[in-house]
C-alpha positions in Angstrom: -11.0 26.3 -0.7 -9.5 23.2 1.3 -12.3 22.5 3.2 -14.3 22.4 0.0 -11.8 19.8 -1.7 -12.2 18.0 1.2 -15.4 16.9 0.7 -14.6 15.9 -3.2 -11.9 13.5 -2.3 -13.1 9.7 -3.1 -12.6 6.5 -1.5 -11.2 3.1 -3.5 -13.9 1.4 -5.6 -15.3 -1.7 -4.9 -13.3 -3.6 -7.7 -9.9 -2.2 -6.1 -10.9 -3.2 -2.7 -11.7 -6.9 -4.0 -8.4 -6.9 -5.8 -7.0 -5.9 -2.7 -8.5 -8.4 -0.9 -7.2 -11.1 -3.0 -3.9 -9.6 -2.8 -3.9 -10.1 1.4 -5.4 -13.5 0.8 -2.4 -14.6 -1.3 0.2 -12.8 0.7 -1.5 -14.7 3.5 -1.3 -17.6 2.2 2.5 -17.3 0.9 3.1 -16.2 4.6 2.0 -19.4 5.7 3.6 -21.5 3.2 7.2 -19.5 3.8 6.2 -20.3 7.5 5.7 -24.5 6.9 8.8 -25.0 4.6 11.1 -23.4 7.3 8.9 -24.9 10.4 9.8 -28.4 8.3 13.4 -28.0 8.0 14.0 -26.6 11.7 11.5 -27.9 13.8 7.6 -29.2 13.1 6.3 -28.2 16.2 7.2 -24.2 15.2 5.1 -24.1 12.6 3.0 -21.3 13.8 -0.1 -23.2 13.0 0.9 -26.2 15.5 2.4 -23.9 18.2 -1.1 -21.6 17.6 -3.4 -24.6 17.8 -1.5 -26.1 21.0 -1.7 -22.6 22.4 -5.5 -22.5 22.0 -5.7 -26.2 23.2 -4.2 -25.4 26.2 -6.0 -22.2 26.7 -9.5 -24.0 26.3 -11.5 -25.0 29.1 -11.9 -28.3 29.9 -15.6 -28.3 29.4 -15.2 -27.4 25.9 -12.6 -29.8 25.0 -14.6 -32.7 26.1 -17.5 -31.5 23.9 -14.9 -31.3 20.8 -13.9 -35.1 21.7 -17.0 -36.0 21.5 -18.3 -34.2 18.4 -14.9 -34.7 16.4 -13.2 -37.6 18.3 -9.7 -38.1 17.5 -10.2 -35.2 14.3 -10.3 -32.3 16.9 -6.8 -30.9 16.7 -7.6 -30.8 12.9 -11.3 -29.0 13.6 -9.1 -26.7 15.4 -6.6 -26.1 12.9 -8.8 -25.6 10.3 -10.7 -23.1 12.0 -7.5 -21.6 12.9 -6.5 -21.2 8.7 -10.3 -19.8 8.9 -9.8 -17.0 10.9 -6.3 -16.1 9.6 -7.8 -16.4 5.7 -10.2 -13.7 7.3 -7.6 -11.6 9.0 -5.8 -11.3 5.4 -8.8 -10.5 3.2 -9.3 -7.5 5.7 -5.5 -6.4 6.0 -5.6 -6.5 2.2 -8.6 -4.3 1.9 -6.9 -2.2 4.7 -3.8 -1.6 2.7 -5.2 -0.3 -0.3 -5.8 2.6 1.5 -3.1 2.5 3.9 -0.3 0.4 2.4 2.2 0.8 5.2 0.1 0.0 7.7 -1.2 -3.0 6.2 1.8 -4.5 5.3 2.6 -3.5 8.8 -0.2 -5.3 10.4 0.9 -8.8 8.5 4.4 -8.8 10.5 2.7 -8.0 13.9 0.8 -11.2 13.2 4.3 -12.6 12.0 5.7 -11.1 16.0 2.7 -13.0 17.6 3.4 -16.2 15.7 6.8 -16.0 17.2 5.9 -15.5 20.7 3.6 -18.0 20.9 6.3 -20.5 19.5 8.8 -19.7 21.6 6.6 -19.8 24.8 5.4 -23.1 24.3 6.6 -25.8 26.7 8.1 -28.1 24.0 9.8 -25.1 22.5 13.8 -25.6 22.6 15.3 -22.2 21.3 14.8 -19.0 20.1 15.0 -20.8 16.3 11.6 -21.7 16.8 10.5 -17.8 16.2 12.4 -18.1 12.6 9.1 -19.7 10.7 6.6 -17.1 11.9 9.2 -14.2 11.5 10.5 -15.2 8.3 7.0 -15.7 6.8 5.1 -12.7 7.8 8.5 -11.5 6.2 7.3 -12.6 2.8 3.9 -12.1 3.4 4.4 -8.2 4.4 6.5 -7.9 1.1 3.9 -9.4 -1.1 1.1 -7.7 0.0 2.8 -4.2 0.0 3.8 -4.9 -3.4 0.7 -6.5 -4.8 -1.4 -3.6 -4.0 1.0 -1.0 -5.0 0.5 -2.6 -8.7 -3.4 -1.9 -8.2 -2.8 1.5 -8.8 -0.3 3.8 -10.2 1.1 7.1 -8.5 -0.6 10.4 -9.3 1.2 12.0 -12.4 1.3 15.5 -13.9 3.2 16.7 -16.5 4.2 20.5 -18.1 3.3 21.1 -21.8 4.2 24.7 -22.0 6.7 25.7 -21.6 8.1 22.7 -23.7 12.2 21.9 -22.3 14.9 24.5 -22.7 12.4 26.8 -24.5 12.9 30.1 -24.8 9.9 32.3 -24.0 9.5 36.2 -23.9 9.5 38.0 -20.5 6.3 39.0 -19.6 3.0 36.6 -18.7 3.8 33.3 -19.2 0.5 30.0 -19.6 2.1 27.4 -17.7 0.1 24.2 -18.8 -0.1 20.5 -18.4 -1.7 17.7 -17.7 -2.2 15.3 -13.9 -3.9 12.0 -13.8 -4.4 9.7 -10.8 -5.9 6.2 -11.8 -9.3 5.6 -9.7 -8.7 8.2 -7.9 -8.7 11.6 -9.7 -6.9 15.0 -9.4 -7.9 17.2 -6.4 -5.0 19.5 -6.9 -1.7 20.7 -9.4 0.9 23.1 -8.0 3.6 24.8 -9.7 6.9 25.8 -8.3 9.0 28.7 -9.8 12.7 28.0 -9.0 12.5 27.5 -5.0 9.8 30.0 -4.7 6.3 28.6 -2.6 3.8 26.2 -4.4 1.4 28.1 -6.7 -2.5 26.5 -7.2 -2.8 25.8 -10.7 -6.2 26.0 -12.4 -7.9 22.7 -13.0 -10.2 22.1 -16.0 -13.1 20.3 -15.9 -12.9 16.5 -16.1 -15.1 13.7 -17.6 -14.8 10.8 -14.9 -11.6 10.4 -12.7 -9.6 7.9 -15.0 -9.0 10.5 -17.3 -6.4 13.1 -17.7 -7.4 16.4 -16.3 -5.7 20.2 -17.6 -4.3 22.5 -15.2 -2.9 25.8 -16.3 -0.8 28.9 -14.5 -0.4 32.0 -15.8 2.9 33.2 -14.5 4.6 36.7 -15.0 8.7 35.4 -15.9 11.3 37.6 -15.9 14.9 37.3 -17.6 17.2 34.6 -16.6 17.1 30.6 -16.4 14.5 29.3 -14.5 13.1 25.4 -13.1 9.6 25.0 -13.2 8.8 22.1 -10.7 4.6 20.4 -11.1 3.4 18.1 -8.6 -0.5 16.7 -8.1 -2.7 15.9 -5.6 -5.4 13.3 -5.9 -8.4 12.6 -4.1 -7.5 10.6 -1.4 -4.9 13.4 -0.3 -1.8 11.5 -1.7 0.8 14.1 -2.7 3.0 13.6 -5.9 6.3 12.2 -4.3 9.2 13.9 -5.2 11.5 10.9 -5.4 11.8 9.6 -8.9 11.1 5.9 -10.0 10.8 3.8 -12.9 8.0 2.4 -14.4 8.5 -1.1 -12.7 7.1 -2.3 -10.2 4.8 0.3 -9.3 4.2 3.3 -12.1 7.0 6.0 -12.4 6.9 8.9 -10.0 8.5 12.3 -8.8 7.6 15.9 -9.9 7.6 17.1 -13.6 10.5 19.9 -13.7 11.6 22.0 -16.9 14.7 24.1 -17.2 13.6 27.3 -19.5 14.8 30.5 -20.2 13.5 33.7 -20.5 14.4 36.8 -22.7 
């Protein structure tokens, strides 16, 4: 039955990846703007755009560099750093498609461009302390936080919630419909299990749904017996993301952690 839900599970929709793009562009950019303000009150020449750019100067063979002379004349350096914004405006449309699906690793991937920001700055001949590191460090800072935030907003966590047996109810000993609901925005339910005190995870039944947005049943028949018991729910949606356990809020990112109701039967 795994293998089988395997193939079910569905990748981000076009419109989420576009947001997402959008969402590394503009963490990009912040990055570089965080980068420029604290470049301009330490030191110019750490901007990581200007210690980048020199870097690539320096690293360009001579042959080359005459032909940008000539085709740019005294607007080379600019060429160059506009090409430079270019290829990082690239870098962050891909790292914000990348973190949709992996958000970690995404917001990870801005602050190793942050670390080679850094040690470019530091190893550049004019460079006079270990300060000049600050800019790139401090904005891939921002720009890791934005992104990882921006995208979590795209989508909220997989929910699922217990209907019966309602809070503190009372049921008869005997077989018990344990019943809810689990939705996963864009993504869909793959699975609902159902704990019974700290016994193993059961697989709930899952009705049959009309498109992923929607809220899908899931339903457990389950043979109680006298005493208090904790039902615990958590879902699984399609991408493999397992309800978290940790509860919180709404803000900024959709409330989480597993559904659990205290009953107890007669």
């Amino acid at each position: 039955m795994r293998g089988e839900k395997k193939d079910q599970r569905v990748r981000p929709g076009w419109p989420r990846l576009a947001l997402g793009a959008l969402s590394g562009a503009l963490a990009g950019f912040a990055a570089l703007a965080v980068a420029e303000v604290v470049a301009a009150g330490l030191r110019p020449q750490s901007s990581p755009v200007i210690a980048v750019g020199g870097a690539s100067i320096d690293a360009t063979p001579a042959p080359v560099k005459d032909w940008a002379i000539r085709h740019f004349g005294t607007n080379d350096k600019l060429v160059l750093q506009l090409g430079i914004l270019t290829v990082l405006t690239v870098l962050a449309l891909v790292l914000g498609v990348l973190t949709v699906r992996f958000r970690r690793v995404g917001a990870a991937g801005v602050l190793l461009f942050g670390v080679i920001g850094a040690a470019v700055a530091i190893s550049r001949p004019d460079s006079t302390s270990l300060t000049d590191a600050l800019p790139s460090v401090l904005g891939a800072v921002a720009g890791a936080l934005l992104v990882y935030v921006l995208v979590g907003r795209l989508t909220a966590p997989a929910r699922s919630t217990a209907g019966d047996p309602r809070p503190f109810a009372r049921p008869k000993a005997g077989t018990v419909m344990v019943a809810g609901v689990a939705w996963a925005q864009n993504r869909g339910i793959d699975e609902v299990e159902v704990r019974i005190d700290d016994g193993p995870w059961r697989e709930a039944r899952l009705a049959a749904e009309d498109t992923r947005d929607t809220w899908r049943q899931w339903s457990l028949p389950w043979q109680a017996t006298k005493g208090g018991h904790t039902l615990n729910v958590r879902a699984t949606d399609r991408t493999g993301t397992v309800q978290t356990d940790k509860r919180t809020r709404t803000i900024p990112d959709g409330a989480s952690g597993w559904h659990s109701v205290v009953v107890t039967v007669e």
